[in-house]
N, C-alpha and C positions, 0 to 999 in steps of 0.2 A: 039279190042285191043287198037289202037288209043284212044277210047271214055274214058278206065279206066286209060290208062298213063297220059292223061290230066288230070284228076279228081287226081289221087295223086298228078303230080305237085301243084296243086291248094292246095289240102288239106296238103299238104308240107309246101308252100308259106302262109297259115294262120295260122298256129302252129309259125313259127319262126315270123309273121307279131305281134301273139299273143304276144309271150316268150318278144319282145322288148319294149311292153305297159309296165308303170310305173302300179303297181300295185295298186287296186281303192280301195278309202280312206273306212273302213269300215261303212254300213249305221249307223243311229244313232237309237235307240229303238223305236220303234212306239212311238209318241207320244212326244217325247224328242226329244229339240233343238240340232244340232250341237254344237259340243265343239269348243269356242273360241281359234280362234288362236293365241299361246303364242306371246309373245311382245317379237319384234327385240332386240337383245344383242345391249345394250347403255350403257355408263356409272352410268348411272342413274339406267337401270331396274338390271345392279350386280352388284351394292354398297351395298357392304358388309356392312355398318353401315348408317345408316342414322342420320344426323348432321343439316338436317333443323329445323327451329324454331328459334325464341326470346332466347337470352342467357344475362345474368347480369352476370359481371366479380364478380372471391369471392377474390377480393383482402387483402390477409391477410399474404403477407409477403411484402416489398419491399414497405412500405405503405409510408413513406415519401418522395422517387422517384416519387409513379405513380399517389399517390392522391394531392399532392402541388408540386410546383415548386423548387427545390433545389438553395441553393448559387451557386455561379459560384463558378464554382472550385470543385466542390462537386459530384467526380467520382469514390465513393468508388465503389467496387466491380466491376468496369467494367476494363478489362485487359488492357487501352489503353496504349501507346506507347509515347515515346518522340513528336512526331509529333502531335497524339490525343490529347495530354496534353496542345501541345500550342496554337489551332486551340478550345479547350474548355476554357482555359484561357481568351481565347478572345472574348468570348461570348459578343453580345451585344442584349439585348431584343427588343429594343427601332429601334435599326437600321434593324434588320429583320422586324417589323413591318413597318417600314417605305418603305422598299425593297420590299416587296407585300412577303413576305417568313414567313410566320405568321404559312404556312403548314408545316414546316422542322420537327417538332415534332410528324406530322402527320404519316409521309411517312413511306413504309414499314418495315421499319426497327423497328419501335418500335410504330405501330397502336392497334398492340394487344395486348400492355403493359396500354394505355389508359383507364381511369377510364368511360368507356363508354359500354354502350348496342352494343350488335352484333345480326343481324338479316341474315339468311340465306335463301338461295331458288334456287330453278335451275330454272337458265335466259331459258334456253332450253338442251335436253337430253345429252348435251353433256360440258354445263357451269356450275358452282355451281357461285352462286352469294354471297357478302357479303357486308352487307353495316352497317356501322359502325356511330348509331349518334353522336361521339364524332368527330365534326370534319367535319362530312357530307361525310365521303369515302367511297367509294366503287371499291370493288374491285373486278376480275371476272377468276374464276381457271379453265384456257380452259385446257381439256383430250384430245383434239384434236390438240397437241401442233406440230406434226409433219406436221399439213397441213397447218399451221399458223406461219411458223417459219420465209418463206419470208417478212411477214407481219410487224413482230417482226421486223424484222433489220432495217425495214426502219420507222414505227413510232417514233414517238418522247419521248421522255424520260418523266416519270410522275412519282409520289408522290410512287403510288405503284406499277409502272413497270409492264412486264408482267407475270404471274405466269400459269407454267405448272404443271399440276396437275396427277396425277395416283395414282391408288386401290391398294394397298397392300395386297393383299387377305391372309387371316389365312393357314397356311400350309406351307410358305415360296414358294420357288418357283412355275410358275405356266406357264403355254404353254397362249401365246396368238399369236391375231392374226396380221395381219399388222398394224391392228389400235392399236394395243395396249390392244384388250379386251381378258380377261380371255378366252381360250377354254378348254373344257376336263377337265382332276382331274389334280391336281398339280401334277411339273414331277419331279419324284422321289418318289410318295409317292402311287400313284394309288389310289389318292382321298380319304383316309382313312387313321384314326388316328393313332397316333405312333405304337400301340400296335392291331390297327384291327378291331379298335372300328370306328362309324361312321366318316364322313369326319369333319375336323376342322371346325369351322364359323364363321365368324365375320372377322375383320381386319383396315385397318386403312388409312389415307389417305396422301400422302408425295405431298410438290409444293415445287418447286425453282422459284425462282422471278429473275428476270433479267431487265434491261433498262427501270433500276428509276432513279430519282434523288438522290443526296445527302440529306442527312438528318442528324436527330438526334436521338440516341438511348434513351438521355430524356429530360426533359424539357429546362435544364438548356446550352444545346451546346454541346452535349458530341457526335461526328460527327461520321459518317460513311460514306464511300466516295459511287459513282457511281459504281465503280468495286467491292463494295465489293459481296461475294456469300450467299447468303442468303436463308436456308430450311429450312420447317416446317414440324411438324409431326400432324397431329390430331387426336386423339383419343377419343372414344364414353365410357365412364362410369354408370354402372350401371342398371337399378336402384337400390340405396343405401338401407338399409332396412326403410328409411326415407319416398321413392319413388322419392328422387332424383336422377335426370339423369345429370351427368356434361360432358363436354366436355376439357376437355386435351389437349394443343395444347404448344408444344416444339419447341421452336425457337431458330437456329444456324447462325450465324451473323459471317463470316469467313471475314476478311477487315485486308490484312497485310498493307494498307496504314496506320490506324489506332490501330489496335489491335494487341497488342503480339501474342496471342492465340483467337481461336474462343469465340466469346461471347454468352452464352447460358444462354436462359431462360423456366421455363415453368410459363404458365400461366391458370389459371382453369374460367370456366365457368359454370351457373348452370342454365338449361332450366326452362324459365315462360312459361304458361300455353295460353299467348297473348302478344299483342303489348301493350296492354295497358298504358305501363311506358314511352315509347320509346319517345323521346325527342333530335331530329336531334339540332344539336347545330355547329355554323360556327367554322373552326379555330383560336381558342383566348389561349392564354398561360397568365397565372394572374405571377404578377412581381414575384424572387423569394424570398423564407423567409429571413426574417434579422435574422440574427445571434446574439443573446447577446452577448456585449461585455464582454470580464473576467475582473471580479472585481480584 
């Protein structure tokens, strides 16, 4: 009697010992490897659009701001303020060169208005890198802005500040996790399109730039202070029926030291094939055009 009460307890005690194992991964087919194991949620492996590559600016509006140097005084379209007005007034080319500030035209505020090639890559799974040969800058969009924000306060102020970066995934809203990455289907929608059809795709990339310098929004002195708030949008286009792929990037320039209203630009780009063109060139602004005088 003893001998069979023990044998249940035992055969009790590996039933439940069982039921608590994690259940074993299925074998794989005679003959066939194991399935790789998916890659860790990074910014990188759920970016929704992919924005790396060699880009050539198609500058085709706004072509006597960004490809020559303007008169002083010469701030049409930009909404600036009594204060913007007197501070670009007073533009001097000669003395910023002389001041080591040859960059002011560089700095984030108006880099990607520059007549110059952009080259992109991720520094690592969690940086998009951008470095810009007009100018030599480079700039670096950490998604990891929440772990890095001590960091931020206490560096030192640069040309293009620091830029926190995040995925705007297709679908509008979306559940993520502490870090910030997408989990699960977007909430509200249970992952699938308005009407029931498969899930949205694609999306877009948003940075705010903070703890730059002051600058210029263009050649000629047209300022934007340190505080002003500064977002971009970028956006992946195409391919066109051409088989071009452009890149779309909408810059908002918010500076009540200088601006009545926000200053907003888009700016377009159109992916090459290589680096081949790519031509890094120092900070230099050429004087700007002389005016004819009226007859």
């Amino acid at each position: 009697m003893r001998l069979r009460m023990a044998f249940a307890v035992a055969l009790a005690a590996g039933v439940v010992a069982a039921a608590q194992q994690p259940p074993a991964a299925p074998a794989a087919p005679a003959g066939q490897a194991p399935a790789a194991p998916a890659p860790p949620r990074t910014p990188r492996t759920i970016a929704p659009i992919d924005i790396t590559g060699y880009w050539v600016p198609l500058i085709t509006e706004d072509w006597r701001w960004r490809m020559l140097t303007p008169p002083k005084g010469d701030y049409a379209s930009v909404p600036i303020n009594d204060e913007g007005r007197r501070v670009a007034d007073s533009w001097n080319l000669s003395k910023d060169e002389a001041g080591g500030l040859a960059c002011k035209p560089y700095g984030i505020g108006n880099i990607m208005r520059m007549p110059g090639r952009l080259h992109i890559t991720w520094a690592d799974d969690a940086t998009l890198k951008l470095e810009f040969d007009a100018g030599t800058q480079t700039r670096l969009l950490h998604f990891d802005a929440k772990a890095s924000a001590a960091r931020e306060k206490t560096a030192p102020k640069t040309w293009q500040g620091y830029s926190a970066a995040e995925w705007e995934i297709a679908g509008q809203s979306v559940n993520v996790d502490r870090n910030g990455i997408p989990i699960g289907p977007p909430a509200g929608r249970g992952g699938r399109g308005a009407r029931g059809g498969p899930p949205p795709v694609g999306g877009s990339l948003r940075v705010v730039t903070t703890n730059f310098r002051e600058g210029y929004l263009r050649k000629n002195g047209v300022p934007y202070s340190e505080n002003a708030s500064i977002t971009e949008y970028f956006d992946k286009v195409g391919p066109e029926p051409n088989g071009d792929v452009m890149l779309l990037v909408r810059t908002v320039v918010d500076d009540p030291k200088y601006l009545q209203v926000p200053f907003i630009t888009s700016t377009h780009f159109k992916l090459e094939k290589d680096g081949a063109k790519w031509n890094p060139s120092p900070c230099k602004i050429d004087p700007p055009v002389e005016v004819p005088a009226k007859q």
